[in-house]
C-alpha positions in Angstrom: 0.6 9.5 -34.7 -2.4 8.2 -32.5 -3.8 5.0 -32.3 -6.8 3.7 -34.7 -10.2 5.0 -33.5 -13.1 2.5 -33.2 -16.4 1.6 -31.5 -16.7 0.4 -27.7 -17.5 -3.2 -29.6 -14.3 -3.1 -31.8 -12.3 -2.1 -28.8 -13.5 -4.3 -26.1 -12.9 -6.9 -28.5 -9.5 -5.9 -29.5 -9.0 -5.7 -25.5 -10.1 -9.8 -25.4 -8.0 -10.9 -28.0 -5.2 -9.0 -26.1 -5.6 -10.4 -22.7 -5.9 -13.9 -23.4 -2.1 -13.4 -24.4 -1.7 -11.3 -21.0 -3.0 -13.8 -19.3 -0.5 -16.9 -20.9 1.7 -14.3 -20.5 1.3 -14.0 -16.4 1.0 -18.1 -16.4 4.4 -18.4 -17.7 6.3 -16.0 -15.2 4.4 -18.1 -12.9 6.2 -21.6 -14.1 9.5 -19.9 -14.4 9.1 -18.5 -10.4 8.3 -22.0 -9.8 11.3 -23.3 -11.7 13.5 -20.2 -10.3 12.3 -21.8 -6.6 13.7 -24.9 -7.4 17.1 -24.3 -8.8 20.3 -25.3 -6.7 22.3 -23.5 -5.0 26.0 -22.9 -4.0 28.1 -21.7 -0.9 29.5 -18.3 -0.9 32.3 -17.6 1.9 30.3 -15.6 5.0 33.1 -14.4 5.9 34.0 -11.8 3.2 33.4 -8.3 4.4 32.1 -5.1 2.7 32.4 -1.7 4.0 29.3 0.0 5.4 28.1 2.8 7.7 28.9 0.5 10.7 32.6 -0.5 8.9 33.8 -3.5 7.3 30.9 -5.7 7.9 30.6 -9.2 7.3 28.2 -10.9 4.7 26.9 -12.9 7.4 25.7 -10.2 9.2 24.2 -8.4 5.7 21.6 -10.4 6.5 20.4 -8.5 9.9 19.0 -11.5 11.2 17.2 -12.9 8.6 17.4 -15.7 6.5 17.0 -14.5 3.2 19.1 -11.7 1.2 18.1 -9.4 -1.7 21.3 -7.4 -3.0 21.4 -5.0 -6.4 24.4 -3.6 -7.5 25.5 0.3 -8.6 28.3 1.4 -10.4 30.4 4.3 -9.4 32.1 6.4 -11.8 35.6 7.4 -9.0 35.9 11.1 -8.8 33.2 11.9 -10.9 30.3 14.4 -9.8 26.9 12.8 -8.8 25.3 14.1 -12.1 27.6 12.1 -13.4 27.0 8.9 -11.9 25.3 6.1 -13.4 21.9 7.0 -15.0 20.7 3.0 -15.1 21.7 2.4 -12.2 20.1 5.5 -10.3 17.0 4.4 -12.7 17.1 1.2 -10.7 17.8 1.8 -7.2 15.3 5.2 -7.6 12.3 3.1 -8.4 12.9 0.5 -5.5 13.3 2.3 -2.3 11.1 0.5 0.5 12.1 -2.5 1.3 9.3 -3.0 4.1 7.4 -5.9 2.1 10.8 -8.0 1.0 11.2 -7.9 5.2 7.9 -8.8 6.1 8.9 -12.2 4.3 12.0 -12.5 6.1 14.2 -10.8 3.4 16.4 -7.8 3.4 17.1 -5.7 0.6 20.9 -4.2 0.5 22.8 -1.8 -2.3 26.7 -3.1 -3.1 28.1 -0.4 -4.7 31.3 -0.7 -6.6 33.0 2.7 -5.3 34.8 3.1 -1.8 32.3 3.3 1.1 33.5 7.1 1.7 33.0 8.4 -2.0 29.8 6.8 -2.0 28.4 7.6 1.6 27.4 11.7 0.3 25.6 10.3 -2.5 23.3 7.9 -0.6 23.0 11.0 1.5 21.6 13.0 -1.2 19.7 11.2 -3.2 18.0 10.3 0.0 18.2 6.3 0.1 17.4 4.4 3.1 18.6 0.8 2.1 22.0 0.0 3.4 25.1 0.5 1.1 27.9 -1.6 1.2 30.7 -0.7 -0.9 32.2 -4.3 -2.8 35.0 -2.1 -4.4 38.4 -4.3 -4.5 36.6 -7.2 -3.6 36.9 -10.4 -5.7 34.8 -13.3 -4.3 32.5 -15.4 -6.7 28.7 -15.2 -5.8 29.8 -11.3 -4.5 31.5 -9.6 -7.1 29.5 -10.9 -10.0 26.3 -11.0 -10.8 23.4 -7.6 -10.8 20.8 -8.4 -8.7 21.6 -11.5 -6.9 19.6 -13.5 -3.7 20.8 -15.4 -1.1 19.8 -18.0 1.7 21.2 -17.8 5.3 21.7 -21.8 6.9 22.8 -21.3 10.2 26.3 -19.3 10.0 26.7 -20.8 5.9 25.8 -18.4 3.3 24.6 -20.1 -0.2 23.9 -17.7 -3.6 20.3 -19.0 -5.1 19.8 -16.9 -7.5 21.4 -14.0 -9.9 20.4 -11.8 -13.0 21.7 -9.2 -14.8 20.8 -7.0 -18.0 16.3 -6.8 -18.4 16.3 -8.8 -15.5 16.7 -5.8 -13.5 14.2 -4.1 -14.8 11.9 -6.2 -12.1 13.5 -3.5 -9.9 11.6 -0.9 -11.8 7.9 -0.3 -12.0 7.7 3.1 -14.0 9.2 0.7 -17.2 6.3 -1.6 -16.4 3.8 0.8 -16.4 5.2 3.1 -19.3 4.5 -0.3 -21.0 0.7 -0.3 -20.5 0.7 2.8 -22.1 0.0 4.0 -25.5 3.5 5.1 -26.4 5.0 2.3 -24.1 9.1 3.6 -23.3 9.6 5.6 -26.8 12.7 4.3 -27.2 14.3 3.0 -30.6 14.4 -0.8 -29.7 10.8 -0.9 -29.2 8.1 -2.3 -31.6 5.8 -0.1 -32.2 3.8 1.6 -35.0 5.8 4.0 -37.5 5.2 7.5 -36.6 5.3 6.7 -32.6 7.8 9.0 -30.9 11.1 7.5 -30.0 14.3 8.3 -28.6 17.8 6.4 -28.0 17.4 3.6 -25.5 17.8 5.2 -22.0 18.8 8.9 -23.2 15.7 10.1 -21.4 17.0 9.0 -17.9 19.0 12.0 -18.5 17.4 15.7 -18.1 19.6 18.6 -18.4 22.7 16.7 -17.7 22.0 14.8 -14.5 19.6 11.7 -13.4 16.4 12.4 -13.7 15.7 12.1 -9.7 18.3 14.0 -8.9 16.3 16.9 -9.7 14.3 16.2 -6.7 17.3 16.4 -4.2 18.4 19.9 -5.4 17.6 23.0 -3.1 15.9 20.5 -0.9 18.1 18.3 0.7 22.2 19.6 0.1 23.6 20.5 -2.7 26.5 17.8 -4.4 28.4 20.8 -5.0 32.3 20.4 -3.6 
């Protein structure tokens, strides 16, 4: 199935009608930003540390010396393969991978994986990740171990969470699903409205390829091998 075919006029007009919505659209995600800016927030403990390349390593100094902190989270599957690690999560991390803007505003971006730091450590290796990893496996400290992608605010030596989402709201982490929206076909996946006849497939089974993460297909024969 294609799209209907018309003139240049019937299209540009179609085109109109479509980005006035855009455009309320784009005004909205502004008010909620501006509402997002202004909500409260609440103390975390500092203190609590997660294991990283340098050791246990304390939220406080997460931060690196800045004042803000940007954190996503990634399963681990214990004792499992990488092709069998989490294909949403590698779908995530995979599209978000410099963090050099986030710092230029005083903001560093971090991984908290929920595997141990030494299971985890190859993986980042391979797939080739240069955000730090810091594994929050075992830990159980509100404003840490909950929450997907969460921010925080550095006063002095206090920590305070300011913001957290889970679910779509990570999807702000991953500009190939914004662009496959612009797109004729958008995602093709089943949940999607679109026209009957338009190819779909089951939500997310095409971050899978031949039984592995899609981007892992990039690592093999170039970097290591996950093999052992």
């Amino acid at each position: 199935m294609r799209p209907q075919i018309v003139d240049r006029a019937g299209w540009l007009a179609a085109r109109a009608a479509l980005l006035t919505r855009e455009k309320a659209h784009t005004r909205e995600g502004d008010a909620i930003a501006a509402a997002r800016r202004r909500l409260p927030m609440v103390e975390v403990d500092a203190t609590v540390e997660l294991v990283g390349a340098g050791g246990p390593t304390a939220l406080l100094d997460i931060f690196e010396g800045r004042d803000q902190l940007l954190v996503c989270k990634h399963m681990w599957h214990r004792g499992k393969d990488f092709a069998d690690q989490c294909r949403g999560c590698t779908a995530t991390v995979w599209n978000f991978q410099d963090a050099s803007y986030l710092e230029a505003r005083g903001v560093t971006f971090a991984i908290w994986c929920q595997g141990p730091y030494a299971e985890f450590a190859p993986y980042r290796e391979f797939m080739g990740y240069r955000a730090p990893w810091y594994s929050v496996d075992g830990i159980d400290v509100p404003g840490v171990s909950d929450g997907w992608i969460t921010t925080y605010l550095r006063v002095d030596d206090r920590v305070f969470q300011t913001y957290e989402t889970d679910g779509r709201g990570v999807e702000a982490m991953m500009p190939a699903l914004q662009l496959l929206d612009m797109t004729v076909y958008g995602r093709q996946e089943e949940w999607e409205d679109s026209p009957a006849g338009w190819p779909q497939d089951p939500t997310m089974s095409w971050f899978i390829r031949d039984g592995r993460p899609v981007p892992q297909w990039t690592r093999l024969g170039r970097v290591r091998s996950d093999a052992g």
